[in-house]
N, C-alpha and C positions, 0 to 999 in steps of 0.2 A: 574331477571326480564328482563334484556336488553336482554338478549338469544333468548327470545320469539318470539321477530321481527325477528329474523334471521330462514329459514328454515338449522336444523344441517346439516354438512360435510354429512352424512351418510345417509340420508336420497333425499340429491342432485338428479336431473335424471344422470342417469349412461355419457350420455354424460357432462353433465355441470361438472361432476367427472372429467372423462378424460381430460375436455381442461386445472381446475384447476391442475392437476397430469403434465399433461407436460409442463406447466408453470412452476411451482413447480421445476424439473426436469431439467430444463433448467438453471433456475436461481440460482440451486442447484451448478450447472458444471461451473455457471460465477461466481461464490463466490470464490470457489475453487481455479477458477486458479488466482483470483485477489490475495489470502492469499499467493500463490507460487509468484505471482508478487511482494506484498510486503516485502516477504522474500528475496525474491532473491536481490531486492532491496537493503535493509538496513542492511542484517544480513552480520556479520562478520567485519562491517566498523572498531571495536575494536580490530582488527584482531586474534579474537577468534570465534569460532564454535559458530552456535545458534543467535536466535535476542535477545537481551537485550536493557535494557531502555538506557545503552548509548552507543550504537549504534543509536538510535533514537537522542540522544544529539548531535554526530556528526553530523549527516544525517539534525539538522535543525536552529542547532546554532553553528555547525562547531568543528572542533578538538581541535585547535588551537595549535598546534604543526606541522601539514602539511600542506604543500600547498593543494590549490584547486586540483590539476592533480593529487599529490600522493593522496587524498584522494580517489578522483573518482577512483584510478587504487587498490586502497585495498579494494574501496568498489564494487558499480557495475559494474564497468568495469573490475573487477578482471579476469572476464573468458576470456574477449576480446582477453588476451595477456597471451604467455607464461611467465613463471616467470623471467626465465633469460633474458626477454628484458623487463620486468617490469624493474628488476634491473639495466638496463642499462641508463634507463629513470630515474632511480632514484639517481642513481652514480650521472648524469649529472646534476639533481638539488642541489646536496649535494656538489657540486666541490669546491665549495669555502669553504669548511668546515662548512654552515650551512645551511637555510635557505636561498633562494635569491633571489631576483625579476630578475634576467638576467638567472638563472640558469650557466651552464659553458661556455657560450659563445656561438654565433653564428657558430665559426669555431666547434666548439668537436658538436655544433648541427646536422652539415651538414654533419659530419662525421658518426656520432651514429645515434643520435637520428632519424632524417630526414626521413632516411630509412622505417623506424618502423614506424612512425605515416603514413607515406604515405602506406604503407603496409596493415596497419591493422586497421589504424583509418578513413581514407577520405573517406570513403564511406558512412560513418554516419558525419563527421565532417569536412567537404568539402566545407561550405557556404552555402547549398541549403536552410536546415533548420532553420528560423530564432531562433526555443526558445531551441537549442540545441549550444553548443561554436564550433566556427570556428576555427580548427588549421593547416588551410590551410598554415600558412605562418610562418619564427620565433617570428615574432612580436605576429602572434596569439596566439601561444602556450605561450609567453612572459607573455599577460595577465591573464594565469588561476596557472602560476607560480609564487602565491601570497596565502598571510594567507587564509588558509577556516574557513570562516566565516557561513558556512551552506548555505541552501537555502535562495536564494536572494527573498526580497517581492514579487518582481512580479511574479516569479516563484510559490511563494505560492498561492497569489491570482488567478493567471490562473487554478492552481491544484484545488483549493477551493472552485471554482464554479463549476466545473464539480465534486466534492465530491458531493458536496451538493445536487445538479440536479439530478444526479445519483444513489444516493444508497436514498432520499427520493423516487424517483419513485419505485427501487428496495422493501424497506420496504410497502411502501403503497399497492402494489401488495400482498405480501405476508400476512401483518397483513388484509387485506382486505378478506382474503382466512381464516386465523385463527379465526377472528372474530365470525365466524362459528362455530368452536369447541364448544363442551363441556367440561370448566373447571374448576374445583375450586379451590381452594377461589376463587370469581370472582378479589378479587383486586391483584389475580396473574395475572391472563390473562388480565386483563388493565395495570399494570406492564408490563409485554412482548412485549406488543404492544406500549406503551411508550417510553421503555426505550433504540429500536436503534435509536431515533430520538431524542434524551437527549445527547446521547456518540455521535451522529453525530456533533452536535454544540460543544460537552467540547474537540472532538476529533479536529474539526479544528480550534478551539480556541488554546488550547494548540500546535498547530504546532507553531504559532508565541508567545506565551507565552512563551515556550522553548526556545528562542532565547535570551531573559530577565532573567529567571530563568530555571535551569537548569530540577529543580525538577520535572516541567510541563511534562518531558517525560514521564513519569510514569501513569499520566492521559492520555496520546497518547495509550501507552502500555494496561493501565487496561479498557479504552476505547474500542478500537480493541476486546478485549476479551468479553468484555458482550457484542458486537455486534454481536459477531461470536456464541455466546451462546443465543442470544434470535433469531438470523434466526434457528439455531437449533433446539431449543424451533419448534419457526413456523414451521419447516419445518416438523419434524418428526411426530407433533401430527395431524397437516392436513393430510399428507400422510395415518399414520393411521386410521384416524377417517373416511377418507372415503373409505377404502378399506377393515379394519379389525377390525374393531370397533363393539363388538358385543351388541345385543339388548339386553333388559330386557329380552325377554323372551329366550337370550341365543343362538341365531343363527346369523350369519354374516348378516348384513347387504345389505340390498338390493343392 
């Protein structure tokens, strides 16, 4: 019955088609490279191929076996740096034989390490940027050569507004274009359209929930996935339905 109000995808004027299609189109190639961003992000922090749920453990309630610096350098800043001055940055927090808030001293810093971060890292981590760590100096680098604890609150809150802000505008565009369609059962397609605005909230609930309990990653993880399945959903039956969606009586669509 609700269908009724709506004039169908297929039946659209050819233009109000085209502007839904490269909306569509568009939002299709910002999804894309957001799912590469969050790969690139998080995968591998277990320093294994592929994202897994704990990778996402590290990434937001921490290793707890590395420092803050080794983590970020096995996780995304892994490409930053060749491997063998990885290791060198690594040797120098290991010096004392474990774990250390001084790493190996200011002298084996100014020697080794110094070079490398100035080389490869101050151009991102130089001070400019407040919500990114300063390791302009050894004191700086001092403070992120401590237990990772995952992402710090505020870090989450500032990410979590713009989650929020962001992929509701994204959804509401889209299911606004699907609403259109023809599909049945109907309480699928009010399913579809529900349900990335369900995994939005359980998804950044569970960022800080992860940080409590471990297991919450897994709701991050199976989160992600019906999100990235119900834009699909929207994406592909709009695209069809107005371009190749054929009539009753068996011919395409006007």
């Amino acid at each position: 019955m609700a269908d009724a109000e709506f004039t169908p995808l297929h039946r659209l004027p050819c233009e109000t088609r085209v502007l839904y299609t490269m909306t569509l189109l568009v939002l299709g190639v910002g999804y894309l490279f957001a799912m590469l961003q969050v790969y690139e992000v998080h995968a591998g922090r277990d320093g294994k191929s592929g994202l897994s749920a704990t990778d996402l453990v590290i990434a937001y309630s921490g290793s707890h076996a590395d420092t803050r610096l080794e983590a970020a350098l096995k996780g995304p800043m892994k490409d930053r740096l060749p491997a063998e001055e990885r290791e060198i940055i690594f040797d120098w927090i290991h010096a004392s034989g474990g774990i250390v808030h001084r790493g190996g001293g200011e002298a084996e810093y100014n020697r080794t390490v110094k070079p490398i971060i100035e080389k490869r890292c101050l151009a991102c981590h130089g001070g400019n940027n407040p919500h990114i760590p300063n390791l302009s100096t050894f004191a700086d680098l001092s403070g992120v050569v401590e237990m990772d604890t995952g992402m710090d609150i505020f870090t989450l809150i500032r990410i979590s507004h713009i989650h929020l802000f962001g992929l509701t505008f994204i959804f509401f565009i889209t299911s606004s274009i699907f609403v259109r369609a023809s599909v049945r059962p109907f309480w699928f397609k009010c399913a579809v359209i529900a349900t990335p605005f369900i995994t939005i909230m359980l998804d950044i609930a569970s960022w800080y929930l992860t940080k409590l309990f471990t297991g919450f990653a897994w709701v991050v993880m199976i989160g992600g996935v019906l999100m990235g399945l119900t834009f699909a959903i929207q994406w592909f039956v709009s695209v069809y339905q107005m371009w190749l969606f054929r009539s009753p009586s068996g011919s395409l669509a006007p």
